[in-house]
C-alpha positions as CSV (number, residue, x, y, z in Angstrom):
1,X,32.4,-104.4,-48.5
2,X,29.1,-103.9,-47.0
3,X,26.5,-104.5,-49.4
4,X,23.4,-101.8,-49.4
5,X,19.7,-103.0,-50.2
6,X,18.0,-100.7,-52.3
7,X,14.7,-99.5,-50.9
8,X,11.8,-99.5,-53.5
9,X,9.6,-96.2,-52.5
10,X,6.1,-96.7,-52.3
11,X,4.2,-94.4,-54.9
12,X,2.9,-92.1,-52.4
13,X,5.9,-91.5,-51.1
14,X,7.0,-90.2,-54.9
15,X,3.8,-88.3,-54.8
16,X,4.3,-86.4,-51.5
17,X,7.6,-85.4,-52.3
18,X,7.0,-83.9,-55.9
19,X,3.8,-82.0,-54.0
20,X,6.5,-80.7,-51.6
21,X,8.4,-79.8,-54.2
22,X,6.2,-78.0,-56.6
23,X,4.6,-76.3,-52.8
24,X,8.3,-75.3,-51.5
25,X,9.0,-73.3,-55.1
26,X,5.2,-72.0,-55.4
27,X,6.3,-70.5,-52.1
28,X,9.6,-68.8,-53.2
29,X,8.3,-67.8,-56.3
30,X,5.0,-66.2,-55.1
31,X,6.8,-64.6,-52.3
32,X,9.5,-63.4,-54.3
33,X,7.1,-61.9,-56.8
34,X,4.9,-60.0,-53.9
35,X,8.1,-58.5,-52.3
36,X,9.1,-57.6,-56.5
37,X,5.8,-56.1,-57.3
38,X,3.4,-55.0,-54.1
39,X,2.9,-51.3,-54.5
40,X,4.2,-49.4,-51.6
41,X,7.4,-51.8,-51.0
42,X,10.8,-50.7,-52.4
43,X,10.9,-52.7,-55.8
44,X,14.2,-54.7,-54.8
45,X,14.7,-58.2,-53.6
46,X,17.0,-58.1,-50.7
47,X,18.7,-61.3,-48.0
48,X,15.5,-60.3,-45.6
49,X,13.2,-61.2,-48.7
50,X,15.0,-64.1,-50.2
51,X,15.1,-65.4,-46.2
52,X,11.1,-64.9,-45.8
53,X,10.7,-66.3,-49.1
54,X,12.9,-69.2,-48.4
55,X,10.9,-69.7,-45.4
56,X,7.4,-69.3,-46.6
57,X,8.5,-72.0,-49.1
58,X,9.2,-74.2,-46.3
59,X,6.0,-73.8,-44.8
60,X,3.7,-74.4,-47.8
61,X,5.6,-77.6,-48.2
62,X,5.2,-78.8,-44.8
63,X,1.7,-77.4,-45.1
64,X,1.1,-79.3,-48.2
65,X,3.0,-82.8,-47.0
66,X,1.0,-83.1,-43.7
67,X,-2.1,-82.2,-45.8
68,X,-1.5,-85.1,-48.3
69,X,-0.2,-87.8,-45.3
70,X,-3.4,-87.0,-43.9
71,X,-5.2,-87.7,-46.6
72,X,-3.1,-91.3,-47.6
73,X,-3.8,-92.6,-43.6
74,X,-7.2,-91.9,-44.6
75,X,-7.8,-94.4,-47.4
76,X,-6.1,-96.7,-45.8
């Protein structure tokens, strides 16, 4: 049997990822809520909105995890 070492993550790492995280869903959920309620857009959530949603989710948690690497390299 191989044996595995468990890797102890740093707690900026932990940090970084629950930012991702809570960015990623602020994403869905705010997009999914414009496409639900913007006046002039048919009131119905379609694949084309849950897509942009799922990508705009993406995006404010890459957004939000080079922001905060940024800002760990520079109090170091």
């Amino acid at each position: 049997m191989i044996e595995q070492q468990q890797r102890r993550e740093q707690p900026g790492e932990v940090r970084r990822r629950s930012v991702g995280i809570a960015a990623f869903v602020v994403g869905l959920v705010g997009t999914l809520a414009f496409f639900a309620f913007f006046p002039g857009l048919p009131h119905v959530i379609d694949w084309g909105a849950i897509v942009v949603a799922v990508l705009v989710g993406a995006l404010f948690r890459w957004i939000c995890q080079s922001w905060t690497g940024k800002r760990s390299e520079e109090r170091r």
